[in-house]
N, C-alpha and C positions, 0 to 999 in steps of 0.2 A: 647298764643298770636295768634291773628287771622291774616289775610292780612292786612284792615285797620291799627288794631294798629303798625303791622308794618309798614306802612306804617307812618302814624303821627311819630316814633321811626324815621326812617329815616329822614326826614323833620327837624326834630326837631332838630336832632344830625348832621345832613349836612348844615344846615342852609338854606335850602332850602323851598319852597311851597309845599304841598301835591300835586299838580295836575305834578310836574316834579318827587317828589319822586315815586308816581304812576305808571308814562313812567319810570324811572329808574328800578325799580324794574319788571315789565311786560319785559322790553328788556334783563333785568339779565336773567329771566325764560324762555324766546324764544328762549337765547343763549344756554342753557345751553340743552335746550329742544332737538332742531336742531342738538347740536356737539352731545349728546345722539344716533341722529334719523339715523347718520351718523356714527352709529359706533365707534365711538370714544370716550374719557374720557377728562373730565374736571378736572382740578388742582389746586387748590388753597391753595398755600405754606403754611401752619400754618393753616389751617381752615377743609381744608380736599379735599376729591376726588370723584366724580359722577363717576360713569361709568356704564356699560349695561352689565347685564348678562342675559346668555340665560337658559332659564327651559325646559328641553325633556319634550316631552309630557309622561303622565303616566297614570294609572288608576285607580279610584279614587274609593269610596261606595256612594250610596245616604245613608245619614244617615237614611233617614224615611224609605227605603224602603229594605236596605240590597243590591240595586241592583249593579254590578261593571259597572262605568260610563266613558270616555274617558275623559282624558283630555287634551286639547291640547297645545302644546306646544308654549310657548309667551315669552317674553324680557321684562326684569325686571328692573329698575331703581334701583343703588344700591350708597350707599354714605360711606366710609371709615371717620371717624374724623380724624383730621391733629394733629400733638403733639401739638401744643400751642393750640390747641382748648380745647385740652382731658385736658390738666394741667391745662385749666380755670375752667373745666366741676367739676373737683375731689373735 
């Protein structure tokens, strides 16, 4: 499923237009973006949990060339499944 089709999914299932499912779904992603960008973790009871991990930097091979390359160290966006999600998923 792509952005659109979720998007028509939401519409469709809220009862709503695509052009509000569209703004709902962009302000879900901004929030979650933002609580992310600020260090913090998202929660959502039965579905699951966002949060930010951090990767040390390390060093790495060019595969083509054998040589050892730096890599630097960045924050990760990470998502745990919630138990009602995972007992949907099985």
């Amino acid at each position: 499923m792509n952005k659109s089709e979720l998007i028509n999914q939401i519409a469709e299932s809220a009862d709503i237009n695509k052009k509000e499912a569209d703004a709902a779904l962009n302000a879900f992603m901004a929030a979650i973006a933002e609580t992310l960008k600020k260090d913090d973790k998202v929660s959502l009871i039965g579905f699951g949990t966002f949060s930010l991990s951090k990767r040390a930097a390390r060093d790495g091979r060019n595969p083509q060339t054998g040589k050892t390359i730096k890599i630097a160290a960045k924050n990760v966006a990470k998502f745990k499944v919630g138990k009602k999600l995972d007992e949907v998923i099985q």
